[in-house]
C-alpha positions as CSV (number, residue, x, y, z in Angstrom):
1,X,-201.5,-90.7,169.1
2,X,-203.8,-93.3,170.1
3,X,-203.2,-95.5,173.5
4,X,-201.6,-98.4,171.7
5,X,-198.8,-96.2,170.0
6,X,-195.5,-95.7,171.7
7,X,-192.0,-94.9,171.5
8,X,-190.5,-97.8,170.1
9,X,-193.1,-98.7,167.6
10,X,-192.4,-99.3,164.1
11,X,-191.4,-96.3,161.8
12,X,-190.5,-98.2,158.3
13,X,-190.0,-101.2,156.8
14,X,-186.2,-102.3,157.7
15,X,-187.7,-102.3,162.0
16,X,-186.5,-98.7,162.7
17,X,-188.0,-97.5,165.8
18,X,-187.9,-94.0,166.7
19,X,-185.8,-95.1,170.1
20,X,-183.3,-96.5,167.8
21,X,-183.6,-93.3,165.3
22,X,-182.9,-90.8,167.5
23,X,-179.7,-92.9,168.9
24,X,-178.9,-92.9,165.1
25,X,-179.2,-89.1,165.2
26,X,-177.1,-88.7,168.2
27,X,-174.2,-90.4,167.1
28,X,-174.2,-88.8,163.9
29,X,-174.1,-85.4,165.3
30,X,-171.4,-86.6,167.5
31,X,-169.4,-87.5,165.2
32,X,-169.7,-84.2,163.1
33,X,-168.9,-82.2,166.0
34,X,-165.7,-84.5,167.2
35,X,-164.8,-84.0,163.3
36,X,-165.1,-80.6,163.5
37,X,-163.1,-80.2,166.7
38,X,-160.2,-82.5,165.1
39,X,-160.5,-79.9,162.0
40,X,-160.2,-76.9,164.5
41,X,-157.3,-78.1,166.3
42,X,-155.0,-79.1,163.4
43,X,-156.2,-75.3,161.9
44,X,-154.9,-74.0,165.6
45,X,-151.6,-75.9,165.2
46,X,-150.7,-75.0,161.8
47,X,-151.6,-71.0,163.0
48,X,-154.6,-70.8,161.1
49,X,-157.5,-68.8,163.2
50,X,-160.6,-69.4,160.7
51,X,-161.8,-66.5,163.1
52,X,-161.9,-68.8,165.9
53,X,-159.6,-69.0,169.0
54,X,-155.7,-69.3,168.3
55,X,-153.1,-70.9,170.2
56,X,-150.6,-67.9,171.9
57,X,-147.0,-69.2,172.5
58,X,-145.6,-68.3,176.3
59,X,-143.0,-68.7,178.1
60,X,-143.0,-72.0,180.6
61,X,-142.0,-72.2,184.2
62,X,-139.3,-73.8,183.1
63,X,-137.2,-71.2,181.2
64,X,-138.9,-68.3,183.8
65,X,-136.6,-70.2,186.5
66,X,-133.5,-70.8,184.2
67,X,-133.5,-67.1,183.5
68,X,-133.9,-66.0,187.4
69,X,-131.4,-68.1,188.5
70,X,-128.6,-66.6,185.8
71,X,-129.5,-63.2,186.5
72,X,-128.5,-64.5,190.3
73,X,-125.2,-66.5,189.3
74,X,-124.5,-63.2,187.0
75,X,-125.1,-61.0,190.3
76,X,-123.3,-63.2,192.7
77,X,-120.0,-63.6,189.9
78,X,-119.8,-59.5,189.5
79,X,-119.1,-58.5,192.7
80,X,-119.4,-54.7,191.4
81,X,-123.1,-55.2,191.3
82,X,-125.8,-54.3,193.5
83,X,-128.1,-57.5,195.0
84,X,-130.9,-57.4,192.2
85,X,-134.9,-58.3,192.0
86,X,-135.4,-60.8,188.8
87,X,-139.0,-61.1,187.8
88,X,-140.3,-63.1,184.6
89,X,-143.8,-62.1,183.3
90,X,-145.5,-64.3,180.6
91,X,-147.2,-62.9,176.9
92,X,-150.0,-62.0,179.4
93,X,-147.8,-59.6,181.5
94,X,-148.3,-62.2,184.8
95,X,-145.4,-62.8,187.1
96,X,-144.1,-66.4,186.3
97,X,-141.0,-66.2,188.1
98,X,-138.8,-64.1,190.6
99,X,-136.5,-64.2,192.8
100,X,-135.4,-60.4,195.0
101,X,-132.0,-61.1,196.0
102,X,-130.9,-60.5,199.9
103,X,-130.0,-56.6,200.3
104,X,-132.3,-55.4,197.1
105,X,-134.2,-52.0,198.0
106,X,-137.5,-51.2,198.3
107,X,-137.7,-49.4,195.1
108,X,-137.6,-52.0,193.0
109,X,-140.2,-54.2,194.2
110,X,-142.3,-51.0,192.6
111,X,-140.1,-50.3,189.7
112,X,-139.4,-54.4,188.0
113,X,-142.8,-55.4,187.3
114,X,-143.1,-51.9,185.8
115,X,-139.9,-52.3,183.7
116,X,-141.1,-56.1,182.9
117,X,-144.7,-54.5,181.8
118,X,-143.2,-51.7,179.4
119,X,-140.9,-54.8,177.7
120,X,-143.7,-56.8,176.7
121,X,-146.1,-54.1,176.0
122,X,-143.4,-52.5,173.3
123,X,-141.5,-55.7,172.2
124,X,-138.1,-53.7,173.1
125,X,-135.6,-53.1,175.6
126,X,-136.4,-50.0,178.1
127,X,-133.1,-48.6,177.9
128,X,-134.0,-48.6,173.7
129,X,-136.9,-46.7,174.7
130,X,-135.8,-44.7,176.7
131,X,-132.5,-43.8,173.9
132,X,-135.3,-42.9,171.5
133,X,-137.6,-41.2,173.8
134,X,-136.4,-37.8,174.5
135,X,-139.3,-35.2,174.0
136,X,-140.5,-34.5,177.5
137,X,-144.0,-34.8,176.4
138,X,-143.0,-38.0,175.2
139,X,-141.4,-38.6,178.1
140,X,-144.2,-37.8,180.8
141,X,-147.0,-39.5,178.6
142,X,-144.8,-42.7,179.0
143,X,-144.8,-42.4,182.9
144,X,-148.1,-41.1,183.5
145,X,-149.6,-44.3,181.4
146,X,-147.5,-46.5,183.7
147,X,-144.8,-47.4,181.6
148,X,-140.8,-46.9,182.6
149,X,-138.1,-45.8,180.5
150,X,-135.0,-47.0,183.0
151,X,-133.3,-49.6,181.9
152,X,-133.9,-53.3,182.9
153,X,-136.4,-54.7,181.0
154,X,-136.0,-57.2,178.1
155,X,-138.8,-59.0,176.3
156,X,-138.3,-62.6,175.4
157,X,-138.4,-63.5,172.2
158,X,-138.6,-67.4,170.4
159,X,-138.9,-67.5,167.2
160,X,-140.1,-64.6,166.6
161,X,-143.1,-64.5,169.2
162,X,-143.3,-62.4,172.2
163,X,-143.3,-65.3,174.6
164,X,-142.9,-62.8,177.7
165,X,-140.5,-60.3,179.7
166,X,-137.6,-59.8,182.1
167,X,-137.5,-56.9,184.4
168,X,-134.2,-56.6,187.2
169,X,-133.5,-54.0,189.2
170,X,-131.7,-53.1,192.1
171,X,-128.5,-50.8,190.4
172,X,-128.1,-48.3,187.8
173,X,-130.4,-48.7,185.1
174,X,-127.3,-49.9,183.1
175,X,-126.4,-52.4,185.5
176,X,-130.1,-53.6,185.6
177,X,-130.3,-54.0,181.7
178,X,-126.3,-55.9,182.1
179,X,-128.0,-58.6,184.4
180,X,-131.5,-58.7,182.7
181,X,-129.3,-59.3,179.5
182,X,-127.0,-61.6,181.1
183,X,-130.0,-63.2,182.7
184,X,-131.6,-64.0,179.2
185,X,-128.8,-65.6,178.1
186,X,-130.5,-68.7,180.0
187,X,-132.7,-69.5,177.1
């Protein structure tokens, strides 16, 4: 390049200087990617991966609450039930929403997230596991990986996606699945 030669000089006969081409070039590959991104997100809405990322359904704050507070009003109308703890847990597993009720025992702030954990992990009721569950290999393999078989949890299902879990606790494990049933009734 000799000294007179510089960026913006000439490169054809239409005046294009390389300044101007490479501005050319960067809004063209602009464009492609914003394409391609508009092209991935309608793929992500209509459920199609294309072995990228996909959109996972969960359940909002929103019905987390709504299902806490009618586990409560259920609690508080059956006067035959124990004071509960009410936790909600997203299709990640993380608490969302809880609420431990005045007079609840210790043992449940152990045993709900557990119950709420074994839910969503298995996509069924803890009290159906436990029914089906009654080898005691079976049985101790459950507990030892963390899981419970009392009753009390509930997944939460919409439209046919795991979308998160219930877990209550506080009474007999069929008075936690009656609330954590009743509570679900929210949605």
């Amino acid at each position: 390049m000799d000294d007179q030669t510089t960026p913006d000089t000439d490169l054809g006969p239409e005046g294009l200087t390389r300044r101007r081409a490479i501005g050319y070039g960067g809004a063209l590959a602009a464009g492609a990617a914003m394409s391609q991104l508009g092209t991935e997100a309608a793929s992500a809405r209509e459920g199609e991966s294309g072995g990228d990322s996909i959109a996972m359904r969960t359940i909002s704050l929103e019905q987390a609450e709504a299902i806490v507070a009618a586990g409560v009003r259920y609690v508080r109308r059956h006067r035959d039930i124990p004071p509960m703890f009410i936790l909600v847990v997203d299709a990640c597993g993380d608490e969302k929403a809880s609420k431990r009720m005045d007079g609840n025992g210790p043992a449940s702030v152990v045993l709900v997230p557990i119950k709420a954990h074994t839910s969503r992990s298995f996509r069924a009721t803890t009290a159906e596991l436990a029914a089906r569950t009654t080898d005691p290999a079976r049985i101790a393999s459950f507990t030892s990986a963390g899981f419970s078989l009392l009753g009390g949890g509930r997944p939460i299902i919409e439209h046919d996606k795991l979308i998160g879990a219930v877990g209550v606790g506080g009474g007999t494990p069929e008075q936690d699945d009656e609330v954590a049933r009743a509570a679900l009734r929210a949605l």
